[in-house]
C-alpha positions as CSV (number, residue, x, y, z in Angstrom):
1,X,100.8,-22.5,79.5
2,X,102.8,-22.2,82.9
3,X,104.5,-18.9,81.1
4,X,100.7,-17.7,80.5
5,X,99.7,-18.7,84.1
6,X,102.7,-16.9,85.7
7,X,102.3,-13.2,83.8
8,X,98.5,-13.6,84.4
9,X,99.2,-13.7,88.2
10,X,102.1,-11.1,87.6
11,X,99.6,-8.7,86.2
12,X,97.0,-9.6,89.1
13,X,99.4,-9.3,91.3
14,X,101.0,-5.7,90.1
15,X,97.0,-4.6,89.5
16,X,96.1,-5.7,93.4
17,X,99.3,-4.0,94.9
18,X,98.5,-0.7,92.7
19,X,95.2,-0.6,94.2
20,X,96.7,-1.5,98.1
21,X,97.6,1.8,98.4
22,X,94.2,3.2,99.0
23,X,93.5,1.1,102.0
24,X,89.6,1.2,101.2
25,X,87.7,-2.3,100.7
26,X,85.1,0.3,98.7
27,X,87.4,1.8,96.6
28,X,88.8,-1.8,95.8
29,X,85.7,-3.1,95.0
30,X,84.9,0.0,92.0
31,X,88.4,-0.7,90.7
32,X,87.3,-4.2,90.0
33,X,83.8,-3.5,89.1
34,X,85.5,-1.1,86.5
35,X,88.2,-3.7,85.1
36,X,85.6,-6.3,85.0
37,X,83.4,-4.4,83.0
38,X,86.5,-2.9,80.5
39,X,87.6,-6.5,80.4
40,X,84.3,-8.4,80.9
41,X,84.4,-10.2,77.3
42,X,87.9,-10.5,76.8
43,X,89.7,-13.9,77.8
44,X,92.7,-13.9,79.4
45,X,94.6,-14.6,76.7
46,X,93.4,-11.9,74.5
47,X,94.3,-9.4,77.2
48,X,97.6,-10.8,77.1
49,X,97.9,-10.5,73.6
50,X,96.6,-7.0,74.0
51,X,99.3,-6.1,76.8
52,X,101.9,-7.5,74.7
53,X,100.8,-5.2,71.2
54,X,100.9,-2.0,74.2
55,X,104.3,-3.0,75.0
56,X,105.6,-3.0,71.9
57,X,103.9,0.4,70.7
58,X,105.7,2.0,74.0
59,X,108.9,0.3,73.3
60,X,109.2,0.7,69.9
61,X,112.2,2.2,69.0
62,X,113.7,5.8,66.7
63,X,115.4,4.5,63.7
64,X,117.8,6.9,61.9
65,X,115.4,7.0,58.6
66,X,112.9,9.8,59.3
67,X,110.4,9.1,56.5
68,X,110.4,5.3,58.7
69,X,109.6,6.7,61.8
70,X,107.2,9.1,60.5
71,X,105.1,6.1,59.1
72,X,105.7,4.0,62.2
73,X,104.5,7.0,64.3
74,X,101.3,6.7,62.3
75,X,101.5,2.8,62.7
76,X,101.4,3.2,66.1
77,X,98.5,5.7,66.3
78,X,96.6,3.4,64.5
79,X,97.5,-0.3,66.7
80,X,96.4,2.2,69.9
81,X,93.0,3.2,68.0
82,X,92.5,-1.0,67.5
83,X,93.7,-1.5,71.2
84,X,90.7,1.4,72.3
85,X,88.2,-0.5,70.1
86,X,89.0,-4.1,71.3
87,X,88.5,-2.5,74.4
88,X,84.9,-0.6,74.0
89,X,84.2,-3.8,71.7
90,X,83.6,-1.4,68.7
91,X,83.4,-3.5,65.4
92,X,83.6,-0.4,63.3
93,X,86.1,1.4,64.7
94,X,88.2,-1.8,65.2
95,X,88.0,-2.7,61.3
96,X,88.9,1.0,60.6
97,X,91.6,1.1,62.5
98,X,93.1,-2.3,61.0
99,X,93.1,-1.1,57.5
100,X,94.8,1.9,58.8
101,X,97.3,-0.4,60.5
102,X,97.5,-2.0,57.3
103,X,98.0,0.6,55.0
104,X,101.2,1.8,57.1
105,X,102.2,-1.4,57.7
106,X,103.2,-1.7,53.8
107,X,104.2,1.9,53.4
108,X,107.0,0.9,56.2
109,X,107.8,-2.3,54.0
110,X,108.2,0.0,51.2
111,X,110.7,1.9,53.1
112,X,112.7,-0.8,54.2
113,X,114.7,-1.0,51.8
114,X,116.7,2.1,52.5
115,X,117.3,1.0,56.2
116,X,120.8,0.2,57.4
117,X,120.8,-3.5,58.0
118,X,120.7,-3.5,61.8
119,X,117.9,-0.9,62.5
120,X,115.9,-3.2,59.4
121,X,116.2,-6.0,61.2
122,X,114.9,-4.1,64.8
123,X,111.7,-2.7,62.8
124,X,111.6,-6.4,61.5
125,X,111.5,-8.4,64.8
126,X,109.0,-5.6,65.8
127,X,106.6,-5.6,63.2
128,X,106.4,-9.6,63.0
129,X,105.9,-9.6,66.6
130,X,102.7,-6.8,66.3
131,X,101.5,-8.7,63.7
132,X,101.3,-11.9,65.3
133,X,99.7,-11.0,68.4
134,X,97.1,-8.8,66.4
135,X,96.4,-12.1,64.7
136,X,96.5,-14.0,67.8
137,X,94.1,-11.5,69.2
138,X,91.9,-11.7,66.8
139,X,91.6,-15.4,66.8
140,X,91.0,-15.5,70.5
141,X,88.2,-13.4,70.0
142,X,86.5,-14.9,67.4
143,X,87.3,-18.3,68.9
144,X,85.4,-16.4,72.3
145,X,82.7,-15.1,70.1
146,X,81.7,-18.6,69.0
147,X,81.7,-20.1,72.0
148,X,79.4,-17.6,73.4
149,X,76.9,-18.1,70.4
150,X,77.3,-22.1,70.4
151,X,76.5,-21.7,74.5
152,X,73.0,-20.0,74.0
């Protein structure tokens, strides 16, 4: 929990000194009008979840099987579609987006098999780490969901 604490104040932190720069108490104030209202049902740790899914779409790496990276190119249009509907809190879109996530999620399992060992096991530690924090995600905002309904 102290690990969640610290990169919650890390992103505060990097998000206050990015808007610093301006100089203008009004200009603050919209910047966190507009994150609070992005962000405004999200719990922390889904955002962290979320921030951890866009790290791994920008870091994932090029493998030396074309037909791989062609799918995870796709795979990765597809996690930044959910990441846009998680964020506009668009059902529809969000379960679209999954099942295309899904669908070249197993085309790329399929493909594994003619990988050299190393970059498999990359695309491996990649792909269980996405996974997890979509289902991570997910959880926290159902767990968020029902705790808003059981408050009212």
């Amino acid at each position: 929990m102290k690990s969640f604490h610290k990169l919650l104040a890390i992103t505060l932190i990097t998000a206050l000194l990015g808007s610093c720069s301006t100089n203008s108490a009004a200009s603050e104030q919209v910047h966190s009008d507009l994150l609070s209202d992005t962000y405004a049902y999200l719990s922390p740790e889904a955002i962290v979840y979320a921030s951890s899914i866009s790290n791994l779409i920008a870091t994932f790496p090029k493998f030396r099987n074309d037909a791989v990276n062609r799918e995870v190119s796709s795979l990765k249009g597809s996690l930044s579609d959910y990441l846009g509907a998680v964020r506009e809190f668009n059902q529809s879109s969000k379960h679209r987006s999954l099942e295309d996530f899904e669908k070249y999620y197993k085309k790329i399992q399929k493909l594994r098999k003619f990988m050299v060992k190393d970059d498999d096991e990359v695309l491996n530690r990649y792909m269980v780490k996405i996974k997890t924090n979509i289902n991570l995600l997910e959880a926290s905002q159902s767990k968020g969901i029902e705790t808003s309904m059981s408050s009212n």
